[in-house]
Z-matrix of the N, CA and C atoms (Angstrom, degrees):
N
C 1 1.446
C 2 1.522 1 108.59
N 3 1.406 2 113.36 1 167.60
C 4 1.378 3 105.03 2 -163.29
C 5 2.120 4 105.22 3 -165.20
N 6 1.244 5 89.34 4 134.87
C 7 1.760 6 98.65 5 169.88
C 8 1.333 7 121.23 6 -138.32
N 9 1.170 8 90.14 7 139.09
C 10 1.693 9 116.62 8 175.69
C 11 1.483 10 125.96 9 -55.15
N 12 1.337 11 125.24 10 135.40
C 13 1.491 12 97.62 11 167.87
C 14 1.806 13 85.82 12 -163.98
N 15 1.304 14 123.58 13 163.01
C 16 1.185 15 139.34 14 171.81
C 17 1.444 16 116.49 15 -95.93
N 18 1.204 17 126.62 16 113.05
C 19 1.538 18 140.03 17 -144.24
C 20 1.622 19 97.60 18 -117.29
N 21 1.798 20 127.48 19 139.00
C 22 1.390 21 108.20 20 155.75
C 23 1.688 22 94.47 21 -100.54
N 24 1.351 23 110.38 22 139.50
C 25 1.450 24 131.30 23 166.07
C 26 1.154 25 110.02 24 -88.82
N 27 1.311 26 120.99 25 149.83
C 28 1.561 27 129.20 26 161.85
C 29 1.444 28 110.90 27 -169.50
N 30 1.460 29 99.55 28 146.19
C 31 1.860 30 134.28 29 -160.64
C 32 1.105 31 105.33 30 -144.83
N 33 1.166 32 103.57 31 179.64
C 34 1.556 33 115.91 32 -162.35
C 35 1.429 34 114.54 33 -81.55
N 36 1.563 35 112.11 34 -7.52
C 37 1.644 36 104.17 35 177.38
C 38 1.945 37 94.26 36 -118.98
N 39 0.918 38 119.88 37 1.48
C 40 1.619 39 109.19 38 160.81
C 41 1.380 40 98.33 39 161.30
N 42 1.920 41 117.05 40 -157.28
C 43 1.472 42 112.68 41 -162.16
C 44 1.773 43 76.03 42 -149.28
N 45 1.640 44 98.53 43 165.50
C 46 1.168 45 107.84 44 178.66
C 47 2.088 46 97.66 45 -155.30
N 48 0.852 47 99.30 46 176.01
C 49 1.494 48 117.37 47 158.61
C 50 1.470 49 123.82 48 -129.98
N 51 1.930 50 97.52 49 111.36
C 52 1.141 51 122.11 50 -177.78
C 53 1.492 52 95.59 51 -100.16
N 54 1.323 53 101.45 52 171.37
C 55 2.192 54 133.10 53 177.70
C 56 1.765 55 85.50 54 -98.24
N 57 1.641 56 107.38 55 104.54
C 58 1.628 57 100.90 56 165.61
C 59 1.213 58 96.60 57 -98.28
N 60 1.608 59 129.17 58 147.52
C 61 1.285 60 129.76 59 154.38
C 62 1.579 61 118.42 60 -124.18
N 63 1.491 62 91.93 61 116.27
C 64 1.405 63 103.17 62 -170.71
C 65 1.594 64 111.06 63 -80.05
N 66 1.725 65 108.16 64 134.29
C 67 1.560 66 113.55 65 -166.89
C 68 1.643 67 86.21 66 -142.78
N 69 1.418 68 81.49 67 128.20
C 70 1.624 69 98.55 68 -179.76
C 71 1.392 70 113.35 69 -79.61
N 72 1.814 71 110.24 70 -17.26
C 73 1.679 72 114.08 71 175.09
C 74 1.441 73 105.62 72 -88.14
N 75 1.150 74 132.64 73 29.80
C 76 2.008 75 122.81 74 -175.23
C 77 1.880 76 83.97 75 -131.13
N 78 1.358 77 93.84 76 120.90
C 79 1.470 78 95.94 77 -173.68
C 80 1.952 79 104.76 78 -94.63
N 81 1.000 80 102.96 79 27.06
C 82 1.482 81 101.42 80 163.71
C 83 2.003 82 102.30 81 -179.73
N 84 1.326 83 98.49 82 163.80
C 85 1.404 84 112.27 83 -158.39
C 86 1.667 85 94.10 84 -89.60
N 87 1.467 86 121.14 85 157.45
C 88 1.491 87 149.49 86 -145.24
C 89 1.304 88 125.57 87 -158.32
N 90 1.045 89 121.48 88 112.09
C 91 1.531 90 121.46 89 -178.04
C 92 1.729 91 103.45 90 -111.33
N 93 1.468 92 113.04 91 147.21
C 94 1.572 93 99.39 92 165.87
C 95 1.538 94 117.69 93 -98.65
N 96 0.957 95 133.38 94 162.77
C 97 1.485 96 133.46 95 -125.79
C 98 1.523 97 93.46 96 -95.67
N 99 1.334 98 115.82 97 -5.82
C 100 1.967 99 125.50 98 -164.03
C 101 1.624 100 102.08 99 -89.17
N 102 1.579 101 113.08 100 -15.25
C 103 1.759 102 112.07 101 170.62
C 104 1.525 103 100.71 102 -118.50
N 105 1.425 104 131.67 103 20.07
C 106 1.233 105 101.02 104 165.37
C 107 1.715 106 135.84 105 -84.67
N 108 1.558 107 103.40 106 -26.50
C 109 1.410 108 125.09 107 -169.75
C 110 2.298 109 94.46 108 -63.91
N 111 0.802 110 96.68 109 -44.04
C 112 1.607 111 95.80 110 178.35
C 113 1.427 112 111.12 111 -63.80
N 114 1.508 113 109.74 112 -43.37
C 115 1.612 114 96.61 113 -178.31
C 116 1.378 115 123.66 114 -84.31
N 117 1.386 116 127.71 115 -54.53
C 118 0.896 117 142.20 116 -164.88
C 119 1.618 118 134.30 117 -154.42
N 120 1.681 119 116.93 118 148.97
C 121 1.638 120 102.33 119 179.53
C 122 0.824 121 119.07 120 -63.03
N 123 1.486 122 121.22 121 146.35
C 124 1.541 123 143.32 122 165.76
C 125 1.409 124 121.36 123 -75.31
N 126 1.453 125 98.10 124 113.55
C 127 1.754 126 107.40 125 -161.99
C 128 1.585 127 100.28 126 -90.10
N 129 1.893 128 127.28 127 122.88
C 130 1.482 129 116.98 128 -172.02
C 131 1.533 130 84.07 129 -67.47
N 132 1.332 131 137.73 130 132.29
C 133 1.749 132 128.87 131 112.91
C 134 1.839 133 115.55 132 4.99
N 135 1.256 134 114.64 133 139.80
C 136 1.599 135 114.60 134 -167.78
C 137 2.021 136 81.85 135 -82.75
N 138 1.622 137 104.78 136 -36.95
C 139 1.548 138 104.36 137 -164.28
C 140 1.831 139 94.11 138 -130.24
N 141 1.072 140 96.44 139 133.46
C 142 1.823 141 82.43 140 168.23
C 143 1.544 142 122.51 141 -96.66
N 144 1.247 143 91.00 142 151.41
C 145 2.263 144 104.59 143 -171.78
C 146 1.466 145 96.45 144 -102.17
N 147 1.361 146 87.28 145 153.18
C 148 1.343 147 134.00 146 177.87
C 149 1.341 148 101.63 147 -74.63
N 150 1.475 149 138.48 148 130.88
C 151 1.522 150 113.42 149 148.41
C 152 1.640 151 98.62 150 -117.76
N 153 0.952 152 95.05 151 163.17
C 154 1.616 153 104.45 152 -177.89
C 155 1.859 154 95.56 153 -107.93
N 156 1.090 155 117.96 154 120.53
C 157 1.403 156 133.85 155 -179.44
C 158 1.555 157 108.90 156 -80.63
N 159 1.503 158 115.61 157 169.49
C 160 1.955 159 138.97 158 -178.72
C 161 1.939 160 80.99 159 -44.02
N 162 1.383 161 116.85 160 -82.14
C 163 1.587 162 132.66 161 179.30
C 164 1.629 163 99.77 162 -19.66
N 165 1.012 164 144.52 163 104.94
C 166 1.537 165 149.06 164 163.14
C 167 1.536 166 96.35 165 -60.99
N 168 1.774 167 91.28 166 118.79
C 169 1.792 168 99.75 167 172.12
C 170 1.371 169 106.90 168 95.25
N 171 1.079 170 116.66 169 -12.71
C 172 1.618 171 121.96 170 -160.32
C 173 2.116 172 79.03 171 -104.58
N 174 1.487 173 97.59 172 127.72
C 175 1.636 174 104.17 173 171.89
C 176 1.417 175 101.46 174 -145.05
N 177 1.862 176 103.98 175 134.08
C 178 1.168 177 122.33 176 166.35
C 179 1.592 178 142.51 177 -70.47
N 180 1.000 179 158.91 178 53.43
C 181 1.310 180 142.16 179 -151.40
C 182 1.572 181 121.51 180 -44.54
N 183 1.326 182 113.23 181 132.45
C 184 1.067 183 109.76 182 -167.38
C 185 1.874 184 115.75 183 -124.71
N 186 0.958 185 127.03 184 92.01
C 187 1.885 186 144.85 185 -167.10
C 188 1.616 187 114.77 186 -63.64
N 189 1.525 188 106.23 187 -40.48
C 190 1.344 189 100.89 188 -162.68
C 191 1.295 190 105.65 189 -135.54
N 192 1.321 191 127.39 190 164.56
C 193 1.610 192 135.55 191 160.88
C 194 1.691 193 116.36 192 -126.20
N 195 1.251 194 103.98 193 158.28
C 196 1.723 195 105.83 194 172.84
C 197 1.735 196 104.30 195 -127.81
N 198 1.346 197 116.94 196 148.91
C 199 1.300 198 127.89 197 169.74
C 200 1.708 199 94.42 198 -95.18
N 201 1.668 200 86.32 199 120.60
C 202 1.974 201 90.53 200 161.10
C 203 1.435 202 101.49 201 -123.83
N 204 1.224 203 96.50 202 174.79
C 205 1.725 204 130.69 203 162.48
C 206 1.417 205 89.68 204 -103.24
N 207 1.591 206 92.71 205 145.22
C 208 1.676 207 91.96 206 151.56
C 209 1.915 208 100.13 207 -174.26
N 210 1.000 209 93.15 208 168.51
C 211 1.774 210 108.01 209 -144.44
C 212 1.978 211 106.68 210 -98.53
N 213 1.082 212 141.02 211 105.70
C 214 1.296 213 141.99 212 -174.08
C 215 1.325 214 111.77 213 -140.32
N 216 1.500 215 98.73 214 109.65
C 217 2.010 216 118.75 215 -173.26
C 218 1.507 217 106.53 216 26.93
N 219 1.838 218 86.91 217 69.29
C 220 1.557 219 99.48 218 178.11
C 221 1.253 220 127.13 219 46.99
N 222 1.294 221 141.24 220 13.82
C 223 1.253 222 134.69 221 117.45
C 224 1.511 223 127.16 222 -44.24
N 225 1.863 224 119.85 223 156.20
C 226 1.344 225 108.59 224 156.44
C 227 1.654 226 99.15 225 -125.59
N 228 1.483 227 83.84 226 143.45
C 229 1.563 228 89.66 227 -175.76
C 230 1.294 229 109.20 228 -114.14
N 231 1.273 230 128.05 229 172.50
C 232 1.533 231 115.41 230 169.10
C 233 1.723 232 118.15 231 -146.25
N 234 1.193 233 138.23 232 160.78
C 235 1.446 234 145.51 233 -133.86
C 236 1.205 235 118.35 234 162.68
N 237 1.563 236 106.59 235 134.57
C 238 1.466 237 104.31 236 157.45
C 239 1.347 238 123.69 237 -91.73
N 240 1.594 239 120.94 238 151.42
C 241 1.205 240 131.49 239 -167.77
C 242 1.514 241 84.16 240 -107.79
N 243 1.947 242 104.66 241 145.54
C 244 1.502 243 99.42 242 146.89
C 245 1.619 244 111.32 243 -121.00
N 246 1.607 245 90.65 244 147.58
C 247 1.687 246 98.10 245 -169.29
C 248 1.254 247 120.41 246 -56.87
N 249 1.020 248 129.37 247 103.84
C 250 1.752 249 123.80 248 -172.40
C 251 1.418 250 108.79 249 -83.56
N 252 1.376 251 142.98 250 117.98
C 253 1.730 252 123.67 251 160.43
C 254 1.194 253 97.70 252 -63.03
N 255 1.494 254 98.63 253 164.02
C 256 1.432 255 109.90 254 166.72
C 257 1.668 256 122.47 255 65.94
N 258 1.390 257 88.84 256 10.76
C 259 1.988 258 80.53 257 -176.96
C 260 1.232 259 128.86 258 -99.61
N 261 1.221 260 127.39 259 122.79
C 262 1.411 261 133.06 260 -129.35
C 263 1.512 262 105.44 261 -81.69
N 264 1.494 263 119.57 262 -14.18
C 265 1.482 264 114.07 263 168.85
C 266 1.794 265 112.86 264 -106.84
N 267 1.325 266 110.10 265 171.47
C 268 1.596 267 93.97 266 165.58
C 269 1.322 268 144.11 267 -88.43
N 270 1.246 269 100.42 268 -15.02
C 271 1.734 270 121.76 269 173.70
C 272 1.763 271 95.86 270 -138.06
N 273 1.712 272 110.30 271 134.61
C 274 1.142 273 88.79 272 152.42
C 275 2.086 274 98.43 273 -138.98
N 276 1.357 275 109.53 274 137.08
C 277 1.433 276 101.45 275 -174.92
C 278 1.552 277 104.65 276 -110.60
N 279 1.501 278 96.04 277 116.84
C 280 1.491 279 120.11 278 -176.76
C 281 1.847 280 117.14 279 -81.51
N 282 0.770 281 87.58 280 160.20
C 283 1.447 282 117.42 281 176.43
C 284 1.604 283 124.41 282 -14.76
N 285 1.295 284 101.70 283 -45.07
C 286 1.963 285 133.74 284 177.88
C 287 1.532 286 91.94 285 -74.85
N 288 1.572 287 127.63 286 -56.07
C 289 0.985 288 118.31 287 -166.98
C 290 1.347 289 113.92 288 -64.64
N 291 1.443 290 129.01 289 -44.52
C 292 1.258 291 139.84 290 -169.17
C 293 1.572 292 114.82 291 -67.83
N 294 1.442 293 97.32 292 -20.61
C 295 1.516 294 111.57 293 -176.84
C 296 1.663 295 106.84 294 -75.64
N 297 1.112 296 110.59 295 -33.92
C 298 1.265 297 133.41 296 -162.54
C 299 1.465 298 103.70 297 -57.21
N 300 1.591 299 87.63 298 -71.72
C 301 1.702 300 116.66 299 -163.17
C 302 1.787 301 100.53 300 -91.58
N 303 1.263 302 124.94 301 21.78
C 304 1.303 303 150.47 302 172.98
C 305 1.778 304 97.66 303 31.32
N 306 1.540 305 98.45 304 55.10
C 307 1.545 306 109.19 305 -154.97
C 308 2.155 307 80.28 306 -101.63
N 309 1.465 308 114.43 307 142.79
C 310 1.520 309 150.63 308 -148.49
C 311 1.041 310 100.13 309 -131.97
N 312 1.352 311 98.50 310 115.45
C 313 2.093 312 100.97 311 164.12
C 314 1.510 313 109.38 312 -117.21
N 315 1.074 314 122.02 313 130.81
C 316 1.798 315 147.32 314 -171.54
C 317 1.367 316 106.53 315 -102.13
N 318 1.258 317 120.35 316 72.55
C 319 1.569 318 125.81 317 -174.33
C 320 1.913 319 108.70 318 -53.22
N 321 1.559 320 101.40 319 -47.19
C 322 1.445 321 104.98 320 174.50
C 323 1.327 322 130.70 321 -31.53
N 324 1.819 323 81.90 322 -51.71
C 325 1.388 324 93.22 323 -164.33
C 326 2.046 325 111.31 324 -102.03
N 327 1.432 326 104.47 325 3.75
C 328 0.997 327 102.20 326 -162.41
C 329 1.386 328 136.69 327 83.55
N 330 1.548 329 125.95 328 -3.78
C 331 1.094 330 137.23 329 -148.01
C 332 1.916 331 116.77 330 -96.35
N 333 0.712 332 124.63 331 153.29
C 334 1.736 333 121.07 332 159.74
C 335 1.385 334 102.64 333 -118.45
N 336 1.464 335 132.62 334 128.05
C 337 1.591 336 134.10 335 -159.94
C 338 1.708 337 71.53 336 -138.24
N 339 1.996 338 82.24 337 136.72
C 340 1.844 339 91.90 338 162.01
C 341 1.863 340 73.96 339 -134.75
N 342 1.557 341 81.98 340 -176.25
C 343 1.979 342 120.60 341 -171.47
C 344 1.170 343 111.77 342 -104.47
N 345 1.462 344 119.34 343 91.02
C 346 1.626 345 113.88 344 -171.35
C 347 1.403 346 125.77 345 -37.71
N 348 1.215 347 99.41 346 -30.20
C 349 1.735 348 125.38 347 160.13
C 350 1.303 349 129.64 348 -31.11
N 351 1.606 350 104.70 349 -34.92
C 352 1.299 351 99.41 350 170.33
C 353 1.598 352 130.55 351 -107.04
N 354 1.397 353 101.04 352 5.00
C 355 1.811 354 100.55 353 146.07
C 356 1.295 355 131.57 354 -55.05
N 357 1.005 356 120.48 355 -25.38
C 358 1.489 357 153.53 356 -171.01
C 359 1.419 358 81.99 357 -55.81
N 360 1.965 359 108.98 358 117.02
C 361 1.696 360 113.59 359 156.82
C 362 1.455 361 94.25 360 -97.06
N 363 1.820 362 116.39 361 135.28
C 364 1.216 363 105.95 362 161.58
C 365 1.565 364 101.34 363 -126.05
N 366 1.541 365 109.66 364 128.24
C 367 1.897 366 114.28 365 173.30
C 368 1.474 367 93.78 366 -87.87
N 369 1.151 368 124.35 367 156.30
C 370 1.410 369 157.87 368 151.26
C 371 1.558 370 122.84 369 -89.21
């Protein structure tokens, strides 16, 4: 299952507002390759992955990643995206990410719920 929401991004060469759609079946987060040059450098992969796409059998290669910021009910959170060609949305934040930022989707209600908790910088 999956929800929509309008995200501001930001990287090291500027910020924009992308459509993230959060899908609890994409086990890691995705950018398409048409907003990366504005935000941020493109990190090569030491090895490149495979993703296996919606199409069963059908696998993507995947070369590069980007570190973003990006902004959720005033939180900032942060993540790497990997550049997907061809991916039919513009942001999509997967599964790892949500785990992360212990970020909740409320299909009922429509909702994306994060944990104020995890703005929280703590040094040691």
């Amino acid at each position: 299952m999956v929800l929509v929401r309008k995200l501001n991004f930001q990287g090291s060469k500027g910020e924009a507002d992308l459509q993230a759609l959060f899908d609890s079946g994409a086990t890691y987060s995705l950018i398409h390759p048409d907003f990366v040059s504005d935000l941020g450098n493109l990190e090569a992969l030491p090895k490149p992955l495979e993703f296996e796409t919606a199409n069963k059998g059908s696998f993507t290669r995947i070369d590069h990643a980007v570190r973003l910021d990006f902004y959720l009910n005033n939180l900032r959170l942060t993540d790497e995206f990997f550049v997907f060609p061809g991916l039919a949305e513009q942001v999509i934040i997967g599964a790892t990410t949500m785990q992360k930022w212990r970020i909740k989707l409320d299909f009922e209600h429509d909702e994306v719920i994060t944990d104020p908790r995890v703005g929280r910088v703590i040094l040691m």
